[in-house]
Each structure stands twice: as structure tokens, then as C-alpha cells.
VOBA-1610 file (N, C-alpha, C; in pm, whole numbers, padded with zeros to 5 digits, always signed):
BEGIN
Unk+00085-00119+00000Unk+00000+00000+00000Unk+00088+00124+00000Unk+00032+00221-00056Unk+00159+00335-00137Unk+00076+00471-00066Unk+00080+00558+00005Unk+00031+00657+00042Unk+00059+00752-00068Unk-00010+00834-00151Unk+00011+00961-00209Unk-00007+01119-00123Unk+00069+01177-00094Unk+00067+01320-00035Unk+00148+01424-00121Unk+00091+01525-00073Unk+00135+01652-00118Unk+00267+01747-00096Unk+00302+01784-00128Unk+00466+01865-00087Unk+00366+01990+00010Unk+00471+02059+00063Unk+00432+02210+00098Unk+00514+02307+00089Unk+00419+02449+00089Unk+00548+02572+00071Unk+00661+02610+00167Unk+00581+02576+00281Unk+00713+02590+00407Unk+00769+02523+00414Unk+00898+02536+00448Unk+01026+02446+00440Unk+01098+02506+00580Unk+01153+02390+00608Unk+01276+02372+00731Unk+01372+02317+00679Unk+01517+02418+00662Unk+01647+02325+00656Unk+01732+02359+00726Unk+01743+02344+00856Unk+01791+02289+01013Unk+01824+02162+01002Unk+01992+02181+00981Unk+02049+02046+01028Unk+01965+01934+01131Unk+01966+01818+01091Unk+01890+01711+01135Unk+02049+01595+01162Unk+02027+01496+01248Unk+02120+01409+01269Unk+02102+01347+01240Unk+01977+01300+01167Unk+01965+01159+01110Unk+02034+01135+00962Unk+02112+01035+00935Unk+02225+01043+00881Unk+02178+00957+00753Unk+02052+00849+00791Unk+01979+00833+00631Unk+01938+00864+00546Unk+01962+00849+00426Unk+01912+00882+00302Unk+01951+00836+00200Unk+01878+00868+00109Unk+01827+00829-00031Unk+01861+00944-00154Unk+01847+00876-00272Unk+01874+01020-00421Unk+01714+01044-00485Unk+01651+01132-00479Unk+01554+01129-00532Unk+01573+01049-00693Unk+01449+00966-00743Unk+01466+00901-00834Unk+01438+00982-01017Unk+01399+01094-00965Unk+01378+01185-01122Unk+01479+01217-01114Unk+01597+01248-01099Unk+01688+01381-01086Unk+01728+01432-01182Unk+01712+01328-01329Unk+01702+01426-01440Unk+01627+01470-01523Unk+01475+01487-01480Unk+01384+01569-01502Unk+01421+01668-01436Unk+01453+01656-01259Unk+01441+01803-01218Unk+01560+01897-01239Unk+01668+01794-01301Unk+01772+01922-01364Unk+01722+01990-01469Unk+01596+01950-01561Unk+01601+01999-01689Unk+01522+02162-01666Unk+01406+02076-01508Unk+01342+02209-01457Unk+01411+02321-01409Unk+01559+02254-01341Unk+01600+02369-01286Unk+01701+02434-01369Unk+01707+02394-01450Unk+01807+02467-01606Unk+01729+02604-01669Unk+01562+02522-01661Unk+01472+02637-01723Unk+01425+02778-01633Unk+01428+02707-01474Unk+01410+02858-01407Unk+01525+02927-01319Unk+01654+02852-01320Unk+01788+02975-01337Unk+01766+03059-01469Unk+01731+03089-01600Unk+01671+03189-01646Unk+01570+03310-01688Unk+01518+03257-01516Unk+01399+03325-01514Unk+01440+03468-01413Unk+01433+03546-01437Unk+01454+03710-01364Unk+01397+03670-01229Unk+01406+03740-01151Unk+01271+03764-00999Unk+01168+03853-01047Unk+01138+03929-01127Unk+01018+03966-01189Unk+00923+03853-01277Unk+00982+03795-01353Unk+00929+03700-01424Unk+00889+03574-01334Unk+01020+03551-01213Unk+00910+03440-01143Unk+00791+03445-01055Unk+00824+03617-00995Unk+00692+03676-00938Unk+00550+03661-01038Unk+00562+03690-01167Unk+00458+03710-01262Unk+00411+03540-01273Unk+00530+03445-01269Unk+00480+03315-01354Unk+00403+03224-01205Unk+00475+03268-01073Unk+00443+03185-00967Unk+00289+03281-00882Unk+00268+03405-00911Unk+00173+03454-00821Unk+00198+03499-00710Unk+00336+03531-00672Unk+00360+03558-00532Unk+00448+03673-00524Unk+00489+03739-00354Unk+00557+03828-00372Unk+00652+03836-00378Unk+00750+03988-00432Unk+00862+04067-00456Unk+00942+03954-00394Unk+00930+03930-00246Unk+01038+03904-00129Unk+01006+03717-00186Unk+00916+03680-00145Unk+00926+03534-00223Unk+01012+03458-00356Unk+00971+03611-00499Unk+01025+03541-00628Unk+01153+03566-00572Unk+01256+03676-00517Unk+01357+03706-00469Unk+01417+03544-00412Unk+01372+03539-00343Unk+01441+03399-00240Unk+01443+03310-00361Unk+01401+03269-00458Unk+01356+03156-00505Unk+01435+03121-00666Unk+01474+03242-00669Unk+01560+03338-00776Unk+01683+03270-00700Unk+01731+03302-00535Unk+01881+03296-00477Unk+01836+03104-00486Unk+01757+03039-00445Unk+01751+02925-00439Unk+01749+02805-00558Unk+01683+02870-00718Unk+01726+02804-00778Unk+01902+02823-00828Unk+01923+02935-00816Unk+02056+02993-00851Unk+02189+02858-00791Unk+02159+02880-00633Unk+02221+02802-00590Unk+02207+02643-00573Unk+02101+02648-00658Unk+02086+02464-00701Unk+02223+02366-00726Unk+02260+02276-00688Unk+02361+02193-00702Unk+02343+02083-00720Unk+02454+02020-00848Unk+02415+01839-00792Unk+02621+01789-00781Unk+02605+01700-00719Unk+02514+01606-00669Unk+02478+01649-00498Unk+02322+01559-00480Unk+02303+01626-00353Unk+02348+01507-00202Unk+02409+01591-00163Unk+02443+01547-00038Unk+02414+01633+00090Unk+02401+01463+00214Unk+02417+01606+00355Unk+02426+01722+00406Unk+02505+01806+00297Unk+02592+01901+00373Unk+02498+02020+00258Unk+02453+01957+00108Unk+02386+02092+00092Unk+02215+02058+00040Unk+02180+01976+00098Unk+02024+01905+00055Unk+01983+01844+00251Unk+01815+01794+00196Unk+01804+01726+00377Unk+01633+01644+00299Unk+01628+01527+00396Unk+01563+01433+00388Unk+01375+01500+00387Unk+01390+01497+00272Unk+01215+01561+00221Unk+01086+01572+00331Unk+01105+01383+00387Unk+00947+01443+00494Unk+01034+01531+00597Unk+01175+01544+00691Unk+01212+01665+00735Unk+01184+01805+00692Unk+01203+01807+00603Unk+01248+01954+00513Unk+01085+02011+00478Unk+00985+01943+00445Unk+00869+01962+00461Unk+00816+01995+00579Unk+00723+02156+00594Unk+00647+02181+00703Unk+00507+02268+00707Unk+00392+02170+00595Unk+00305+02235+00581Unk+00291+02186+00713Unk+00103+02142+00685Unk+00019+02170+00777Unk+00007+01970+00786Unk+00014+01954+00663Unk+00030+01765+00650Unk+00135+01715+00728Unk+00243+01766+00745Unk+00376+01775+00754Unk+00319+01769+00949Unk+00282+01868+00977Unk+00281+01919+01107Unk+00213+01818+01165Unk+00041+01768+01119Unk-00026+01643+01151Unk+00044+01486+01142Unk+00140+01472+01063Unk+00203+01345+01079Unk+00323+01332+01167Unk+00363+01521+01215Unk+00479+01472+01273Unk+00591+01353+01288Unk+00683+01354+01163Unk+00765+01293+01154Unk+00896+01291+01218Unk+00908+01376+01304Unk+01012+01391+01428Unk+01003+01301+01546Unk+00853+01228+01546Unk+00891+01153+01629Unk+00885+01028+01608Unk+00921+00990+01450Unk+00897+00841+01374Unk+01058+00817+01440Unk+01063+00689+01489Unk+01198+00619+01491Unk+01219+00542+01356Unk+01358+00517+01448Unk+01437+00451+01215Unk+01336+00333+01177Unk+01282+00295+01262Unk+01162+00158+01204Unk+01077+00235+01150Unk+00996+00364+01242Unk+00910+00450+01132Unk+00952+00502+01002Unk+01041+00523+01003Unk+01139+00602+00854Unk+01158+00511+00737Unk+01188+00358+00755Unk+01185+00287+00685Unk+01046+00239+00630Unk+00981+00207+00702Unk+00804+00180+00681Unk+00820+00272+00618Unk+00789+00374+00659Unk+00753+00549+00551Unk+00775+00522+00425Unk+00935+00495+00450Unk+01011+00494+00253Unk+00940+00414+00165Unk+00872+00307+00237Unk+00823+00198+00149Unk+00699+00240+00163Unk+00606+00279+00190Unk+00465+00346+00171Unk+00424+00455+00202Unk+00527+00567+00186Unk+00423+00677+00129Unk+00569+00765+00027Unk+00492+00856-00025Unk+00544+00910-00165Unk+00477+01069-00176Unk+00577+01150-00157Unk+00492+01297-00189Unk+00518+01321-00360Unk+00431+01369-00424Unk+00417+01456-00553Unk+00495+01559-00567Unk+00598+01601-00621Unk+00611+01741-00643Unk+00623+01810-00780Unk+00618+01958-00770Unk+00624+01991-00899Unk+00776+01979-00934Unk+00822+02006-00889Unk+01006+01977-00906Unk+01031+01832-00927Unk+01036+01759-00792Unk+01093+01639-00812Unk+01049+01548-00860Unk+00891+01565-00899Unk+00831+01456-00916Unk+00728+01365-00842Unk+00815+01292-00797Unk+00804+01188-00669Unk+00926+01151-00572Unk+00899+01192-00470Unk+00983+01204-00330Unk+00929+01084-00223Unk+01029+01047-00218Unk+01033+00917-00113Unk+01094+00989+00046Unk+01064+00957+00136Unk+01050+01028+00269Unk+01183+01083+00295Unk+01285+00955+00274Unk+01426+00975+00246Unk+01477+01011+00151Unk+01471+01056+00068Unk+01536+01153-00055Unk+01568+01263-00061Unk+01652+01323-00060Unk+01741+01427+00001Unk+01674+01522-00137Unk+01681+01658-00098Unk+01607+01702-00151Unk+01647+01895-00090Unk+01667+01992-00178Unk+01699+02112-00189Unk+01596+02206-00191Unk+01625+02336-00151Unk+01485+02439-00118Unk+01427+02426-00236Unk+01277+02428-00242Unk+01301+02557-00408Unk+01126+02550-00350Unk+01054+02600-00466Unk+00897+02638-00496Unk+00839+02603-00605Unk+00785+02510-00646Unk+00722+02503-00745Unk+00607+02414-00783Unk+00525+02482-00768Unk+00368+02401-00739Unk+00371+02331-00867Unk+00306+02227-00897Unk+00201+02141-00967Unk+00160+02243-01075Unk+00072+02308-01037Unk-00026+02384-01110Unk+00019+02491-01208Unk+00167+02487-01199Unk+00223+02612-01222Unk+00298+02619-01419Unk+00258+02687-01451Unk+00267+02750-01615Unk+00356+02751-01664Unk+00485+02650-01621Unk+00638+02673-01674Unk+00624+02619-01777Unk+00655+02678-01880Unk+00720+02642-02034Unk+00854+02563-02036Unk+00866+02430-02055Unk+01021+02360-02055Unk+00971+02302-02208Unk+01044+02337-02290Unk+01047+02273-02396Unk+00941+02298-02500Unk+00885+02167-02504Unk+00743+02132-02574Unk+00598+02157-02462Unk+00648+02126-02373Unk+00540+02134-02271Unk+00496+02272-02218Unk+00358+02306-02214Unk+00359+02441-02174Unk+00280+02431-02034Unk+00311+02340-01931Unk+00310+02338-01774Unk+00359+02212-01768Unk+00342+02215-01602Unk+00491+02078-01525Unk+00334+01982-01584Unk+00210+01931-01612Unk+00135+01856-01653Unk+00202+01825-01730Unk+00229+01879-01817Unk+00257+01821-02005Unk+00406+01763-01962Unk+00436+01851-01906Unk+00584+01818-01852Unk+00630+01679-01796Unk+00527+01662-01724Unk+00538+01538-01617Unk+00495+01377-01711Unk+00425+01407-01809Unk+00342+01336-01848Unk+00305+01179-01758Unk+00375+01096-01843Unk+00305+00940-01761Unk+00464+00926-01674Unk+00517+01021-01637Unk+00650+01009-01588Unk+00651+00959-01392Unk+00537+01036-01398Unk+00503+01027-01229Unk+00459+00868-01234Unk+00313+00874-01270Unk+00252+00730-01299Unk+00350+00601-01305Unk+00423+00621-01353Unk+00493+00468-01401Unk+00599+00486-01296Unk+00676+00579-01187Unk+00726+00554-01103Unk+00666+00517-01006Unk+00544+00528-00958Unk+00430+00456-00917Unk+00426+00309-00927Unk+00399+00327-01046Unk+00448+00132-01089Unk+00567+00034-01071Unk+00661+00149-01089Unk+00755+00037-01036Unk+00768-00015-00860Unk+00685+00087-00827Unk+00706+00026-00675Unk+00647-00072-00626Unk+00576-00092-00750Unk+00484-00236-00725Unk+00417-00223-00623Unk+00301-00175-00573Unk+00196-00155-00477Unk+00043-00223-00536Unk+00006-00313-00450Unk-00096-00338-00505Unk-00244-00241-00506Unk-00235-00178-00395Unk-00317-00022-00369Unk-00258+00127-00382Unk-00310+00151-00418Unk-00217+00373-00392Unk-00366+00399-00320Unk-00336+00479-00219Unk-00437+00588-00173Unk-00372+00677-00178Unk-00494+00799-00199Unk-00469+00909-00240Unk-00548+01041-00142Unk-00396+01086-00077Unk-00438+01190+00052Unk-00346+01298-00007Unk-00349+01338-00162Unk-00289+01451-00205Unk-00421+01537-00277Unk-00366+01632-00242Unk-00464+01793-00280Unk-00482+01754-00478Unk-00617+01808-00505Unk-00625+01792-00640Unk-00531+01834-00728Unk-00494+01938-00692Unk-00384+02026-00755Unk-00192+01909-00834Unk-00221+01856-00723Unk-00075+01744-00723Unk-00140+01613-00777Unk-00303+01582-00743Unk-00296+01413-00807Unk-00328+01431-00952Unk-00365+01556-00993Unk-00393+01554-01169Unk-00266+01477-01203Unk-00182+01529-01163Unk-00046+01477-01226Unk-00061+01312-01236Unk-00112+01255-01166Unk-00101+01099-01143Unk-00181+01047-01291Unk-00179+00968-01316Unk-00331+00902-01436Unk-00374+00768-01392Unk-00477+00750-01330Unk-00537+00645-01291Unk-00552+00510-01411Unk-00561+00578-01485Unk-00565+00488-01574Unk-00466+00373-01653Unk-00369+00430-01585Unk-00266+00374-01649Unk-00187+00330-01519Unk-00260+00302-01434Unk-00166+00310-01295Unk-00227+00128-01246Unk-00117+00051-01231Unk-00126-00083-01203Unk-00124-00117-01028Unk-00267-00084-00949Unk-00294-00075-00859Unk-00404-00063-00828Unk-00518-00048-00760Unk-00628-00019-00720Unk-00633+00116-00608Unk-00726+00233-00686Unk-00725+00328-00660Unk-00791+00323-00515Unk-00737+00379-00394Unk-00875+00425-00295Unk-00815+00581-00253Unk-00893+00709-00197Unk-00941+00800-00139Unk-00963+00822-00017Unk-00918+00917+00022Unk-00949+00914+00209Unk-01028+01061+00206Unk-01162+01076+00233Unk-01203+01226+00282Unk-01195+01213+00409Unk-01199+01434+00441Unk-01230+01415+00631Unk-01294+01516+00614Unk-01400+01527+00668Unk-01536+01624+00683Unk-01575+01652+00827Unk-01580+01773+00871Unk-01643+01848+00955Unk-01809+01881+00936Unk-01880+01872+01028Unk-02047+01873+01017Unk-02072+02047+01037Unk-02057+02094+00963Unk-02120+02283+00983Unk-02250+02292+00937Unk-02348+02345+01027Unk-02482+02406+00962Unk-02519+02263+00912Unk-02514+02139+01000Unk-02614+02047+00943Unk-02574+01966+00834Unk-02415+02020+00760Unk-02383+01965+00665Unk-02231+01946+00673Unk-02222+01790+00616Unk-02065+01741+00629Unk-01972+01852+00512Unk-01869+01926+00572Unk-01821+02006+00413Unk-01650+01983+00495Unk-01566+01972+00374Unk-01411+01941+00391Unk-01367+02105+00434Unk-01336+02084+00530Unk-01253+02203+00587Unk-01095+02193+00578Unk-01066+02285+00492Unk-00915+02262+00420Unk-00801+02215+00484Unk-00800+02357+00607Unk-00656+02307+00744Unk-00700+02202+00829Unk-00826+02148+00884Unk-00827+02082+00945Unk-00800+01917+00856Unk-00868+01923+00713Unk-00849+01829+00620Unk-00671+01759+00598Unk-00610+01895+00589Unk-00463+01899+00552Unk-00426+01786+00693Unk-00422+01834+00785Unk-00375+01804+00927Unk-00412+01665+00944Unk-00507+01639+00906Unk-00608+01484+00899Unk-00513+01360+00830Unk-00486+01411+00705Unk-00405+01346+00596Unk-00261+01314+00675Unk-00215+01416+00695Unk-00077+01325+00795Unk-00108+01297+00920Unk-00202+01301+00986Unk-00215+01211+01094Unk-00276+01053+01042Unk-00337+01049+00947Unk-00341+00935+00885Unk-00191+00901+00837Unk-00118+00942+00815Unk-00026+00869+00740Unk+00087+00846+00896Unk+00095+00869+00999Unk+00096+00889+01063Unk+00069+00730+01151Unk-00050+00710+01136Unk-00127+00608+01183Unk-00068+00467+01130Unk-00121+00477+00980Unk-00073+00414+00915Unk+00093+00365+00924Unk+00195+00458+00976Unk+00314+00405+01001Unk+00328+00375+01101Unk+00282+00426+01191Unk+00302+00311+01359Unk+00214+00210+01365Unk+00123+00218+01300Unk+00104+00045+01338Unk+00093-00057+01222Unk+00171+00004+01088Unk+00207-00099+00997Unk+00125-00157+00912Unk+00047-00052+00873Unk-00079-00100+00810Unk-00071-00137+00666Unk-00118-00207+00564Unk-00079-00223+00451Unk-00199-00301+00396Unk-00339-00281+00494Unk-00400-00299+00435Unk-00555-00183+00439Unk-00637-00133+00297Unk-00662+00009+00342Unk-00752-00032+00414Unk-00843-00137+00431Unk-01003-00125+00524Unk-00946-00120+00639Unk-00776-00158+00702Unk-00793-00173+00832Unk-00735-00012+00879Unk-00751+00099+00819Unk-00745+00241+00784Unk-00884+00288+00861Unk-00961+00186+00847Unk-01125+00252+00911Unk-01139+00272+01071Unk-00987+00233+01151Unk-01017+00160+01233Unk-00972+00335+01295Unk-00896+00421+01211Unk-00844+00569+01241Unk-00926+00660+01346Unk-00909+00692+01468Unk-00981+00761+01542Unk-00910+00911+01603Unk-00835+00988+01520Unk-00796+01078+01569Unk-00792+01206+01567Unk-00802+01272+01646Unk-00877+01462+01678Unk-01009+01441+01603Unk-01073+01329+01707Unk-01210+01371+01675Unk-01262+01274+01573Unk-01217+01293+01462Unk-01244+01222+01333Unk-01268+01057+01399Unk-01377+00961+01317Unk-01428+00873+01292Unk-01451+00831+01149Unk-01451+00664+01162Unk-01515+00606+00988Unk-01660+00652+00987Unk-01715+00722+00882Unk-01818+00718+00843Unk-01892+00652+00724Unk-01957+00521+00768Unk-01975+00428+00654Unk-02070+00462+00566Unk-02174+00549+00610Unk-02258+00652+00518Unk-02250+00732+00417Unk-02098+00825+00460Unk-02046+00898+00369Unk-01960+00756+00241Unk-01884+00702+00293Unk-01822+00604+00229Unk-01842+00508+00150Unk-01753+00477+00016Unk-01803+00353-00041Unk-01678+00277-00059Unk-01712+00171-00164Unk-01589+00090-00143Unk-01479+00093-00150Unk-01438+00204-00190Unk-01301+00265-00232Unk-01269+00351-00177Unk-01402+00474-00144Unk-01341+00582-00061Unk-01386+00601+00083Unk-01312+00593+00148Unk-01328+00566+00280Unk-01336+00758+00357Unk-01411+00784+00473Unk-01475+00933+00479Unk-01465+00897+00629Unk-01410+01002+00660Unk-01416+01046+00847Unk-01453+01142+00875Unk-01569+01181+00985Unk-01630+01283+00995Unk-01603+01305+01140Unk-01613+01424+01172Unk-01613+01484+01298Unk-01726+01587+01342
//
């Protein structure tokens, strides 16, 4: 069973002591990406990314100083270096090396850069959403870009399930269709005004405490996922069908 999650914009790179790791497995897709936006100005990446002055600035010094090959001393282990809000709910600071290894082998973040990131895969600042309009080549976004490239690294990991606890934005990239596994879905819904509706941060937070779950007690199979009882959240077999499994609070 293969967890799918999402990257995030906040980042931590604070030396860590944990001394494992891995090479991310695209690395030469994401050189080709990062060839194309060392020529991008800080005006132009402000315009192409949506964000501000002080953001395209940093991101401008960060692809600049892109390096390979990556090691220890100038890269750090992805679920570390990650600190959304997914990030914060799975708390991976307090997985021991048995959690870290489980991890590597079932779960997998999306990115627009790397691709696909394995927990241990050392991995360098940068920004670059999914969704985002870069022209490399022939392709006119990381979609076209990515094509069945994500998907079939998927496949080789040979999983007989993928669930999927990544934001729409990151699983377009995936293609179900072509993906040698059986798809399942995890929602988490809050009851407001009488009605179950996905509340985004609390949703985000949900997703790595599931994954979370899923690594301390070794789960690898998804119905026994129903059994998840945390901040509140419950299986709701109402909301749920056979594939997508729904926790409500």
C-alpha cells in the first residue's frame, strides 16, 4: 500500500542528525526544470508563480544556488524539510528509524520539481507548485511536462493499492488509468450548519495524521485504515463507499 501526499510551501532546513538517506529518483527531469528557471529574472518568477517581490527574490537565490550532486551538507531528507500543515499532523520527528523505513516503502509525496519524493530523498529548497505555467520545452506546464513520468514511477514500486491523501492540484499529475494498482481516497469532513463540508486546514492536518497512523502500526492494508480515530475524526460508513473511505467529525 503506497500513500500519495502533497509537498508544501514551508520548508525547514535545520540540520537534522539523522544520517539516512536516499537520491531522489527523477533527478534528471528536475535538472532539466531547474536549467529552465535559473533563467527566469525575480520579476518573471513573481509574474509566472503569483507571489511576492520578497518570495520570487528567495527563489531566484535558491534556484541559482541549485547543485548536484546532492548530499548532507547541501540538501536534507524531504518528509524533514517539509512543514506544511500535513507535515505538522504526521509529525515525523517523532517516527523512529523503524518509522522512517516503513515510511520509505509506503508513502510518496508529488512534487512539482521532483516529481516523486520518497521520505528519504534528500532534496533542496526551491517552490514550485504542480499547477504552475512553466514552459520547458514542448510542454507548456509541469502537466505536459510530467506526463506518464510520475505514474509509471508509481508502478515500479509495485503496490498493489495507492491511496490518495494529495490535494487535487498534485494528483492531476497521477493518471489512474494507467496506474497498475487499485485506486482508494481518504475524505475528512467536519459537520457545519447540518452539513458534512471538507474544511481545508483541518483536512490537511487529517491526511498526515493518517499517514501517521498508518506508520506506527504498519498497516498495509486500506479497510484496516477505518479503524483511524484521531482529533475527533471517525469512519463514516454513510459517507463512504468501497473505495473511498470518509471520516467525519
Amino acid at each position: 500500500m503506497l500513500l500519495l501526499i502533497s509537498p508544501a510551501k514551508t520548508l525547514d532546513f535545520d540540520p537534522v542528525s539523522m544520517q539516512n538517506h536516499t537520491q531522489p529518483q527523477l533527478l534528471d527531469h528536475s535538472e532539466k526544470l531547474i536549467k529552465k528557471l535559473k533563467t527566469l529574472s525575480s520579476p518573471k518568477l513573481q509574474k509566472l508563480m503569483g507571489v511576492s517581490k520578497a518570495i520570487a527574490q528567495l527563489n531566484v537565490e535558491r534556484n541559482n544556488s541549485f547543485e548536484f550532486p546532492f548530499s548532507k551538507q547541501n540538501a536534507k531528507q524531504a518528509l524533514l524539510a517539509f512543514k506544511g500543515d500535513v507535515y505538522i499532523g504526521m509529525n515525523p520527528q517523532d517516527f523512529s528509524e523503524d518509522d522512517f523505513n516503513f515510511a520509505q516503502q509506503h508513502i510518496a509525496i508529488l512534487s512539482g520539481l521532483y516529481g516523486l519524493l520518497r521520505p528519504l530523498d534528500l532534496m533542496q529548497p526551491y517552490r514550485l507548485e504542480m499547477g504552475t505555467k512553466l514552459k520547458v520545452r514542448r510542454s507548456e506546464n509541469l502537466y505536459q511536462f510530467w506526463k506518464d513520468t510520475i505514474t509509471n514511477q508509481i508502478n515500479e514500486a509495485n503496490h498493489q493499492v495507492v491511496v490518495n491523501l494529495a490535494s487535487n492540484e498534485y494528483f492531476k499529475a497521477v493518471k489512474p488509468k494507467i496506474m497498475n494498482a487499485d485506486l482508494w481516497t481518504v475524505n475528512f469532513k467536519e459537520l457545519r450548519k447540518g452539513q458534512y463540508k471538507v474544511i481545508s486546514f483541518s483536512a490537511k492536518r487529517a491526511r498526515g495524521m493518517m499517514c501517521s497512523f498508518v506508520v506506527k502500526n504498519r498497516i498495509t492494508d486500506p479497510l484496516k485504515m477505518k479503524s483511524f480515530n484521531m482529533d475527533n475524526y471517525v469512519f463514516n460508513p454513510d459517507l463512504s463507499t468501497d473505495r473511498q473511505l470518509t471520516f467525519t467529525r
